[in-house]
Each structure stands twice: as structure tokens, then as C-alpha cells.
N, C-alpha and C positions, 0 to 999 in steps of 0.2 A: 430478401433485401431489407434491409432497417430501417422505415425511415422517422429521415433525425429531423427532420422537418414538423415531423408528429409534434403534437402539445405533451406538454410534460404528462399525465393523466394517461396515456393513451402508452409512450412511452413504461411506466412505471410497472404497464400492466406486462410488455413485451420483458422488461427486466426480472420483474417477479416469476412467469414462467421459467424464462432461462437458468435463476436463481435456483429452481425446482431439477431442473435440469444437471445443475453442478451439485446440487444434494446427490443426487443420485450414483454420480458417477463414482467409478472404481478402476480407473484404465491402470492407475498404477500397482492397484493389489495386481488385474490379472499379467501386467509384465514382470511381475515378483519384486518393485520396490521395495513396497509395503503388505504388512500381514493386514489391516483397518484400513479403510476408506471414510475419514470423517470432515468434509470440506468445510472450511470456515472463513467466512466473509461477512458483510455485514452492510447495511443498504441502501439506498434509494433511487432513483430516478430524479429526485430536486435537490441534488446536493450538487453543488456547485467545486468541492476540492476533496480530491482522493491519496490517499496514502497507499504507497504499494511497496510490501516488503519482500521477503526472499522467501516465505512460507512461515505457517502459523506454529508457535509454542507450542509446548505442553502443557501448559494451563490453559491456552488457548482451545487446544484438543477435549481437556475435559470439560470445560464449564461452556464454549460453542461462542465466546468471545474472543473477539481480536484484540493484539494488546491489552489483557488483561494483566494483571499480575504487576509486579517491581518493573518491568520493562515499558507496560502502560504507563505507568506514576512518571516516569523517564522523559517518554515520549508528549505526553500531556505539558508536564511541565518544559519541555523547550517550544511548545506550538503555545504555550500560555506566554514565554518569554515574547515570542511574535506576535502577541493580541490576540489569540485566537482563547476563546475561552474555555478553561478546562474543564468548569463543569457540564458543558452542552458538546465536550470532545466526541461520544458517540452519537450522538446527532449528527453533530454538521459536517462530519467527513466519510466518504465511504473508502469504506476500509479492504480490503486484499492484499494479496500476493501473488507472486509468477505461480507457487506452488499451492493448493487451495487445502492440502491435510499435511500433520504433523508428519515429519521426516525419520522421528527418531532421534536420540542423543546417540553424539560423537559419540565415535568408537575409543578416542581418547578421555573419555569419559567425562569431558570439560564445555560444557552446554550444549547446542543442537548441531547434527548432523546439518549440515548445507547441502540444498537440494540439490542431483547431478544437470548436467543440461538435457538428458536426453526427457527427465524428470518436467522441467520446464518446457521441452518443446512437446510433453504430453496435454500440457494445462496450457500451452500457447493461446490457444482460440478458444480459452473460457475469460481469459484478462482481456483479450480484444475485443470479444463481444462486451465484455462489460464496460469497457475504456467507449465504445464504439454506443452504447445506449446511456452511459451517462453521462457522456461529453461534459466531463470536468475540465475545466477553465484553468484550473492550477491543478500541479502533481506534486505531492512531498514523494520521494525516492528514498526508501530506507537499506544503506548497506551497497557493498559496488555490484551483486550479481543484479539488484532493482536497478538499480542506475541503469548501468550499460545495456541490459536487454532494454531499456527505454531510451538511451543514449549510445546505439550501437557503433557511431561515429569516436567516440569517447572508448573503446575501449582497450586500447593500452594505457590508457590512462589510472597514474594509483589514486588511491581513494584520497590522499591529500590533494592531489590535483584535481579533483571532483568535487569536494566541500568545501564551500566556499565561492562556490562559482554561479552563475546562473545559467542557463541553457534554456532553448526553445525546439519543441519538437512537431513537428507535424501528424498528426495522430488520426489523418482521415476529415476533419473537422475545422479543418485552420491550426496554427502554430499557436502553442500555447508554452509557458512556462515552466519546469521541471527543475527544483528545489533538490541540491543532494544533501541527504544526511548521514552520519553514520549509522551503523545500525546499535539500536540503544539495549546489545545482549549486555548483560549483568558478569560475562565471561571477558567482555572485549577489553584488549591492552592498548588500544589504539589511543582511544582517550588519554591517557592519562600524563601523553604529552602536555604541554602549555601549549607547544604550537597547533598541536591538531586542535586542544580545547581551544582556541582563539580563530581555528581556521570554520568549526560549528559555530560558535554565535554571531563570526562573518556570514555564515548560512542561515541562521536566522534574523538578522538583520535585513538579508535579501527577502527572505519570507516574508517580515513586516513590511516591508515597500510592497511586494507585490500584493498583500492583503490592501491595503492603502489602492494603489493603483485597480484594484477590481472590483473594489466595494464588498470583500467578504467577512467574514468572521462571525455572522449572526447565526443562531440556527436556523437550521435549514427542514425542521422534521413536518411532513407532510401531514394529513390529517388524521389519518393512518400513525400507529406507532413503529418504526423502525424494524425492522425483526434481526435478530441475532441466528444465527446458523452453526 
């Protein structure tokens, strides 16, 4: 049993293990997803607001950083549009996804393969456990498969009626706030609406209030340096 009562310190250390824990794993090589096992996340125990996407890149794959690459540049710059500072970005957010290793590129040969559910309900109770040890206060949601496995109430819903909106989810810990965003792939057409680009910085507009409302945005990096995975 976890507990969340623990001091941050005491916690940090419960997370670091389990972190060692998700290094490890390979459930998806042995059901034949994947031929590599390379899980990437990224950290702490005193971060206070988490980002959770659909599964890590391939740039993210090789260099063991989340949102790295043009999709980071992306993604910073609309959490910068909300206050949140983009040079202290991998600091103050701990970063995941449903899927914790690169998926592969679509078979259509036009950015990443989208993780399947059975894929997600493999890495289920590694995002719980980490949802459940760093009891983040706010969640940015990247993309509708993050949303609605966070938002399962939500999900016939399209992703225009997702961005833009505010939600509150009960995560074990009290009801906290969940942030949807598109997901900021370099392939997506979604964008390139005016309404959908007006229905995102309605979304981050909601994210500046709620930085506002919960006294966030500063980093958050422990005494310890962050580690990258």
C-alpha cells in the first residue's frame, strides 16, 4: 500500500524504485508488440503537474527524453503561452504516458504508430502507480487516447469537444483538474482548422487560470537532479 501521507523525501524514494522497476520491464516485447523494450519518463516525487501522453517518440526513444525534438519546441511553447516557463519545462513537469516505449511508425508511413488498448492496458498500473506516488494537482492530457483513459466518462466524445474544456477527475487522492490538449505530432491535420486552433488556446487559457488558482509554474527540481530515462 502507498502511502500518500508520506513526506515528499520518503515518497521520492518509493517512486525512484518503481521508476527502476519500469526501466526494466519488457511485457510488451514478450506479447510480440515490440521487438525493444526502452521506457521513457521522466521525474520526481515534488512536482506538482504532470503531462501524460499516448506514448513516447522516436527521438524520444533514442536520446531517453520525453518530448524532445520539434514536438517538444510545440509543446513548451503552448505551456509557455500558459506561464508556465519554458526554460525550467523539464523540471517542473513529470512527464509520461499510457505507453512507457516507442510504438514504432505507422504503417502508413506518416509519424507514429498509436499505441493499441491492449498495449495500454499492459502499462495500466505503471501510470497509476506513478499518478498514485506523485499526486499531481493538475494533469495536461496530450491527444484523445490520454484524455479519455483519464476522462473515461468522456469518451464518445471528439477531440474538439475535449479541447477546450475543463474536467475534474478523481485519481484516488481528491479531484483534481485535467487540461485537454491536442497531441502536438508534426503529422497532425487537426490543427490546422482556425476553429480547432481557437478551441487550443481556449485550452490554454483554462491552463493559465488554473496555474493561477494553484500557485504553480515555478520549478519544482529537488535537491537531487531530475533523471531522464
Amino acid at each position: 500500500m502507498i502511502p500518500t501521507d508520506a513526506p515528499i523525501p520518503q515518497i521520492d524514494d518509493l517512486l525512484t524504485t518503481y521508476q527502476q522497476t519500469m526501466r526494466q520491464c519488457t511485457r510488451c516485447v514478450e506479447t510480440g508488440f515490440l521487438t525493444e523494450a526502452h521506457p521513457v519518463f521522466r521525474g520526481h516525487a515534488g512536482q506538482r503537474q504532470m503531462i501524460v501522453g499516448q506514448a513516447p517518440g522516436a527521438r524520444g526513444h533514442a536520446d531517453g527524453i520525453p518530448w524532445s525534438g520539434p514536438v517538444g519546441v510545440l509543446l513548451s511553447g503552448w505551456l509557455q503561452q500558459a506561464g508556465f516557463p519554458r526554460k525550467t519545462f523539464l523540471d517542473d513537469w513529470y512527464l509520461t504516458s499510457l505507453t512507457k516505449c516507442f510504438p514504432g511508425k505507422a504503417t502508413s508511413g506518416k509519424g507514429d504508430r498509436a499505441p493499441s488498448m491492449k498495449e495500454i492496458r499492459l502499462c495500466a498500473d505503471h501510470l497509476a502507480t506513478e499518478i498514485a506516488l506523485v499526486r499531481p494537482q493538475l494533469i495536461v492530457a496530450l491527444g484523445r487516447l490520454a484524455i479519455v483513459r483519464l476522462l473515461p466518462q468522456m469518451r464518445g466524445a471528439s477531440l474538439a469537444e475535449l479541447v477546450g474544456t475543463l474536467h475534474h477527475a478523481d485519481l484516488g487522492y481528491g479531484e483534481i483538474p485535467i487540461i485537454s490538449l491536442p497531441h502536438p505530432s508534426g503529422v497532425s491535420r487537426w490543427r490546422n482548422d482556425p476553429a480547432n486552433r481557437a478551441r487550443t488556446d481556449r485550452a490554454l487559457a483554462l491552463l493559465s487560470r488554473e496555474r493561477e488558482r494553484l500557485h504553480l509554474g515555478g520549478s519544482s527540481s529537488p535537491d537531487h537532479e531530475s533523471e531522464a530515462d
